[in-house]
C-alpha positions as CSV (number, residue, x, y, z in Angstrom):
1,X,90.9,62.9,40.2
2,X,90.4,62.1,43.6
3,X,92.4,64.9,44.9
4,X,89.8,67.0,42.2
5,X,86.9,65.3,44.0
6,X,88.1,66.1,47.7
7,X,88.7,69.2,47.2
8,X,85.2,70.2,45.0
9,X,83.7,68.5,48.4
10,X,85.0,70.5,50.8
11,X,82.2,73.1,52.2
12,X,82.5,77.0,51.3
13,X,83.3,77.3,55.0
14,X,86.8,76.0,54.9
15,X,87.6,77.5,51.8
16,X,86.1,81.2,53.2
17,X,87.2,81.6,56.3
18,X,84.8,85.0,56.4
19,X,82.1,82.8,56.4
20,X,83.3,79.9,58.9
21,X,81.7,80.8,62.3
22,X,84.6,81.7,64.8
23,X,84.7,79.4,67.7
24,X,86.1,80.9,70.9
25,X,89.1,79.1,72.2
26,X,89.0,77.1,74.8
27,X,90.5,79.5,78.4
28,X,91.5,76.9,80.5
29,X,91.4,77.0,84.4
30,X,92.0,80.3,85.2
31,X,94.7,81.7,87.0
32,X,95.6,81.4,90.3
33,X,96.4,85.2,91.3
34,X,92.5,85.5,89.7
35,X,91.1,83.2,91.3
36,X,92.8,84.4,95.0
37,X,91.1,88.3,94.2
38,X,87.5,86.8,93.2
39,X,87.6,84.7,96.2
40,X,88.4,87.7,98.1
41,X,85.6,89.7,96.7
42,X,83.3,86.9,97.7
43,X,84.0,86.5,101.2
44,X,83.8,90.4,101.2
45,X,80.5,90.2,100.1
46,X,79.8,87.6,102.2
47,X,80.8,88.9,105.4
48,X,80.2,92.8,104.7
49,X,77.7,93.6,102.3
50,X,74.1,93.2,102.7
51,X,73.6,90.6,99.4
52,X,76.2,87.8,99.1
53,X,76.7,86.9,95.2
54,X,73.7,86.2,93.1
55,X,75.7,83.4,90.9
56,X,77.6,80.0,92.7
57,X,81.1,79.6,92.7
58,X,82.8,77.0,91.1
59,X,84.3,74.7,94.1
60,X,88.4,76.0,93.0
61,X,86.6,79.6,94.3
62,X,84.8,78.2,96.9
63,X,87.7,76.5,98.4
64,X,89.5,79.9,97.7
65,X,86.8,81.5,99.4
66,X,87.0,79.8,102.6
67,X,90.5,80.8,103.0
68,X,90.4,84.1,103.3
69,X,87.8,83.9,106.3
70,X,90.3,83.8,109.1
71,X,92.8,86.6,107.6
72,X,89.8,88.8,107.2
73,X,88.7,88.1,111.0
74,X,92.4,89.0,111.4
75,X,92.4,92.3,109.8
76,X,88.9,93.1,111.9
77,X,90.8,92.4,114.7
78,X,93.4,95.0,113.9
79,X,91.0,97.6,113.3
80,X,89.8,97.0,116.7
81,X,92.4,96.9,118.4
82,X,93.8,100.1,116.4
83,X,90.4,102.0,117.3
84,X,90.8,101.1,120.4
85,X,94.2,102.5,120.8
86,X,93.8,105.4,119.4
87,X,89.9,106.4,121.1
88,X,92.1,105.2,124.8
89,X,94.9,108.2,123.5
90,X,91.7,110.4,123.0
91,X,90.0,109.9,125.5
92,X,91.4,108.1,128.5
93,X,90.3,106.4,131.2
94,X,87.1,107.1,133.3
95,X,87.3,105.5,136.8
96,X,89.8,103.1,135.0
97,X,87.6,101.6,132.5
98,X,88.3,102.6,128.7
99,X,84.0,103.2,128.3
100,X,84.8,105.4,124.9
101,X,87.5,103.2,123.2
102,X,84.7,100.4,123.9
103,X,82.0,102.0,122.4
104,X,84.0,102.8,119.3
105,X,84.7,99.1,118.8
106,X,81.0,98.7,119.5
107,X,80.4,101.5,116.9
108,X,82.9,99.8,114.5
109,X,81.3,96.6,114.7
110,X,77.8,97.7,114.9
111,X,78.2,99.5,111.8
112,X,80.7,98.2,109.0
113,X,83.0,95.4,110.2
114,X,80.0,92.7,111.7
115,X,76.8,94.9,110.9
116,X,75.2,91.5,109.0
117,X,76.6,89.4,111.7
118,X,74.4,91.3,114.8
119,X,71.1,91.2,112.0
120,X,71.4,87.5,111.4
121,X,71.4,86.8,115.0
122,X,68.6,89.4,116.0
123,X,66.3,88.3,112.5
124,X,66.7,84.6,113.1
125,X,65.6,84.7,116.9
126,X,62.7,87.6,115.6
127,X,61.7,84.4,112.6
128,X,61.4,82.1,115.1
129,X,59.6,84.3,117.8
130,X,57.0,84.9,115.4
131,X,56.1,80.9,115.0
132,X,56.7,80.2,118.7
133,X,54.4,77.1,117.9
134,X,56.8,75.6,114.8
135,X,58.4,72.6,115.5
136,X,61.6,71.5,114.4
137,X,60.1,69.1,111.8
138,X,58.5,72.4,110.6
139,X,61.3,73.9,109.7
140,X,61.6,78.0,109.6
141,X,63.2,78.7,106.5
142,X,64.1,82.4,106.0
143,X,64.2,83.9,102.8
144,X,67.1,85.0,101.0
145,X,66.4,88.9,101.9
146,X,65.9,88.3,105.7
147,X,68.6,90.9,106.3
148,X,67.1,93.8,104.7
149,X,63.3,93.2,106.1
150,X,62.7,95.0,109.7
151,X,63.2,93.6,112.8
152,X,60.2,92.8,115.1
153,X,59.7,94.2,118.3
154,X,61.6,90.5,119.8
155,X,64.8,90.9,116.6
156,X,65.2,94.7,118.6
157,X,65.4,93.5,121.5
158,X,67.9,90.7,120.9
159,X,69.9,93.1,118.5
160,X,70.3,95.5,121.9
161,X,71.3,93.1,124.2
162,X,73.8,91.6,122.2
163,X,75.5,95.8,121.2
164,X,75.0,95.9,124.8
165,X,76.9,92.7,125.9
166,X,79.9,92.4,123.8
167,X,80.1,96.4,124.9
168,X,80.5,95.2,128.4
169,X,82.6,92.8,127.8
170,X,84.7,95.3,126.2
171,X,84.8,97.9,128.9
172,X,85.4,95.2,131.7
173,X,88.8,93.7,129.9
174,X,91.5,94.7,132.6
175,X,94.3,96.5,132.4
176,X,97.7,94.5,133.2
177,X,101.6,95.6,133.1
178,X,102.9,93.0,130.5
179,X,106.4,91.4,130.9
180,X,109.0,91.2,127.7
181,X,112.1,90.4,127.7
182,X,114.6,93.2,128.1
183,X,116.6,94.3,124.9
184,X,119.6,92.4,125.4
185,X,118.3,89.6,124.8
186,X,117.3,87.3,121.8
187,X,113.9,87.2,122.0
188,X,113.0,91.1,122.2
189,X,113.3,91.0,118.5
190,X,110.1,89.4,118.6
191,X,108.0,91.8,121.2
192,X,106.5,93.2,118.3
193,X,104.6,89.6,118.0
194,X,103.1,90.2,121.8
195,X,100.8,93.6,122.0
196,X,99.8,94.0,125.5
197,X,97.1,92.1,127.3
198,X,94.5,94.4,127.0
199,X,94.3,94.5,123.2
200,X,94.8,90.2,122.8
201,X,90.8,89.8,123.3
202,X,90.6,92.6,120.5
203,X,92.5,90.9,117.8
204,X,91.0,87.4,118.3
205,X,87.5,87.8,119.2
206,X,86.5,88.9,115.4
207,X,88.9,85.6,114.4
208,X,86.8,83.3,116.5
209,X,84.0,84.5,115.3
210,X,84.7,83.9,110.9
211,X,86.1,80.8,111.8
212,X,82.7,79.9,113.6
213,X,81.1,80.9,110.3
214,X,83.6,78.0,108.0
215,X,82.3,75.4,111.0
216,X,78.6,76.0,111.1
217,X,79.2,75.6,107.3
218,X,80.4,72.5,107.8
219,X,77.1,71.2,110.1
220,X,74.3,69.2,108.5
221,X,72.6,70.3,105.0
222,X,72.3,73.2,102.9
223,X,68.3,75.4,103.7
224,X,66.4,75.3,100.4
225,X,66.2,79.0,100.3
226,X,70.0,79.4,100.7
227,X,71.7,81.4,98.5
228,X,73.6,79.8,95.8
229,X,77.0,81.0,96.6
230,X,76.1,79.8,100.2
231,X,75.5,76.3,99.3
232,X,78.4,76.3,97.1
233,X,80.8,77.4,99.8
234,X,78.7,75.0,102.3
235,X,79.5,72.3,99.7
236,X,83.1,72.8,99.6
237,X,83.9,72.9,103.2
238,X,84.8,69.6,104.8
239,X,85.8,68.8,108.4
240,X,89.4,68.9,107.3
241,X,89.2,72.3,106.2
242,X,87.6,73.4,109.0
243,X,90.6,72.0,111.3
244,X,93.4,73.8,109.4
245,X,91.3,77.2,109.3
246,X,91.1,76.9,113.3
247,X,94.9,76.5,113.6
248,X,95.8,80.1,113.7
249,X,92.9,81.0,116.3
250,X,94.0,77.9,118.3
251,X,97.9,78.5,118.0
252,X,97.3,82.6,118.9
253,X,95.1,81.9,121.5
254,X,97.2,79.6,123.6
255,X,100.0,81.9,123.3
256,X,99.0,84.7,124.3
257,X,97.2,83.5,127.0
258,X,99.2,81.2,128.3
259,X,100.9,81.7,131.8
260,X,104.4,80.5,132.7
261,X,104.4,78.3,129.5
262,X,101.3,76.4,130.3
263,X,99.3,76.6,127.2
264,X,96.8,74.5,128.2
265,X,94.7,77.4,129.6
266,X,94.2,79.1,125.9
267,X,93.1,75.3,124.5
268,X,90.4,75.4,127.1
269,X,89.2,78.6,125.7
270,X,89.5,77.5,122.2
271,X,88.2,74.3,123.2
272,X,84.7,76.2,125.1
273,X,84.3,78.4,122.1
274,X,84.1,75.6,119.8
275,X,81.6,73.4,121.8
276,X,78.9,76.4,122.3
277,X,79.4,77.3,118.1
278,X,79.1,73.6,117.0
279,X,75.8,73.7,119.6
280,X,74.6,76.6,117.7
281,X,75.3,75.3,114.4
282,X,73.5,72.1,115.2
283,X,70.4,73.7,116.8
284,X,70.2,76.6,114.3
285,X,70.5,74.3,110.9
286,X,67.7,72.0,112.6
287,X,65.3,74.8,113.6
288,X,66.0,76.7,110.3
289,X,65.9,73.5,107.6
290,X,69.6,73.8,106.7
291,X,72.1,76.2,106.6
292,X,71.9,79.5,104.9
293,X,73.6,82.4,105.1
294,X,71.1,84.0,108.0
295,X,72.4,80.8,110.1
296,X,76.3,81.1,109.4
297,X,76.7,84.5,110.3
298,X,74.3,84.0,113.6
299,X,76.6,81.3,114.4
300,X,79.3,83.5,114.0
301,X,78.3,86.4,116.2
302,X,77.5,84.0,119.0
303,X,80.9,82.6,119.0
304,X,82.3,86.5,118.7
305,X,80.7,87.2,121.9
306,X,81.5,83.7,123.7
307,X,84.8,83.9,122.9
308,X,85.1,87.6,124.8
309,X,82.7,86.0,128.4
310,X,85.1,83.0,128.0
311,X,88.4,85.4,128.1
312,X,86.5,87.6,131.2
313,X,85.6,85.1,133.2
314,X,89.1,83.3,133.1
315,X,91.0,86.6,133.1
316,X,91.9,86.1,136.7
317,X,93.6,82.6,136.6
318,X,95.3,83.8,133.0
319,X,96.9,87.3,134.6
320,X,97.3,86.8,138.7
């Protein structure tokens, strides 16, 4: 009887399982390999489209996210330094400076690979030239669509100077005869590892300049008006992560511009480059309320082109 009982008791759900409402099953953390490609989507948009994503990331993206900074400063670096090569084939020399392999970096840059990065720079110096009387307790906060609004007559004019300086830059990198070792030895197997001189600026100026990006992340709050997806990659970044993204820029640069195995000169350039982006950081998250993604890619651009008057201006103690 009680058995009889139980099962009269039961609801019409259990015995009909047409009319039991079908509960998803649970999916679990998701998988790694997808969680690798949707972080690489998000730093694409991040860094090259004109909208970052509209929804946060959960931190295992975030932290996913961050990784992929440096390797996709790396790959810009390539593309320079492959643009560059083959505009110098082109075109040549004029008066022994490469003006039309420069330009096409400039062009490059200007245009696809650090188009948002030149805007952020030139829109938050146009925000705060319109409140020249703000102080830093009233802080300019930029809206999310800052990038797509025109520049004013001041954003132009910083936008042109900076095309125009990291253009110079480009054009005045000399041209020296690089030593490898000769192919009976050992270490030729690696000369692949060492492109020449003139192209070393190339491939680590855009690398400087995404890291820069992971450290401003890293300074003081998050803006109000940021971005969701920006506050949850500024969330996940700590100063730990910050010093293991900078080991391949650090590593690279005191390599290859080291001279007669004194690697301390490349750690003074590593060392400059970090001091002036921390600055900016610091000063751009106080005049602008916080980080937002406006900020982090200003930050970046400014260590981009540091990073290339650094190399210049020790060029001559690096290669004479």
């Amino acid at each position: 009887m009680l058995t009889a009982r139980h099962s009269t008791a039961m609801p019409d759900t259990m015995t009909n399982p047409s009319t039991h409402p079908q509960t998803p099953p649970p999916t679990g953390r998701p998988a790694p390999a997808g969680t690798a490609f949707r972080a690489l989507l998000a730093a694409l948009q991040l860094l090259l489209c004109r909208t970052p994503p509209a929804s946060g990331l959960d931190p295992r993206t975030a932290r996913a996210t961050i990784r992929w900074f440096v390797p996709i400063g790396a790959l810009i670096g390539l593309a320079w330094a492959g643009v560059f090569r083959a505009m110098w084939r082109l075109y040549g020399e004029i008066g022994e400076l490469r003006l039309v392999p420069a330009l096409a970096i400039v062009l490059l840059e200007a245009i696809i690979t650090g188009r948002y990065l030149l805007l952020a720079l030139a829109s938050v110096e146009d925000i705060a030239a319109r409140r020249p009387d703000a102080t830093d307790a009233e802080a300019l906060e930029p809206s999310p669509a800052a990038l797509a609004q025109p520049l004013g007559a001041w954003g132009i004019l910083v936008l042109i100077l900076s095309v125009v300086t990291q253009w110079t830059l480009l054009v005045s990198i000399p041209r020296v005869t690089p030593w490898w070792p000769p192919p009976e030895e050992w270490r030729s197997y690696f000369n692949f590892l060492y492109p020449q001189p003139i192209y070393r600026p190339l491939l680590l100026a855009p690398l400087w300049g995404r890291w820069a990006i992971l450290l401003a992340g890293s300074i003081g709050r998050t803006a109000r008006s940021a971005e969701p997806s920006i506050a949850s990659l500024c969330a996940a970044l700590t100063p730990g992560c910050v010093l293991r993204n900078a080991l391949i820029p650090i590593i690279l640069t005191c390599v290859y511009f080291s001279r007669e195995r004194n690697f301390m000169i490349g750690a003074v350039i590593g060392l400059v480059v970090f001091a002036i982006a921390y600055l900016a950081g610091v000063r751009l998250a106080h005049r602008f309320g916080g980080q937002n993604r406006l900020t982090l890619l200003a930050a970046g651009q400014i260590a981009q082109v540091t990073f290339l008057a650094v190399y210049r201006a020790m060029w001559p103690v690096i290669h004479q």
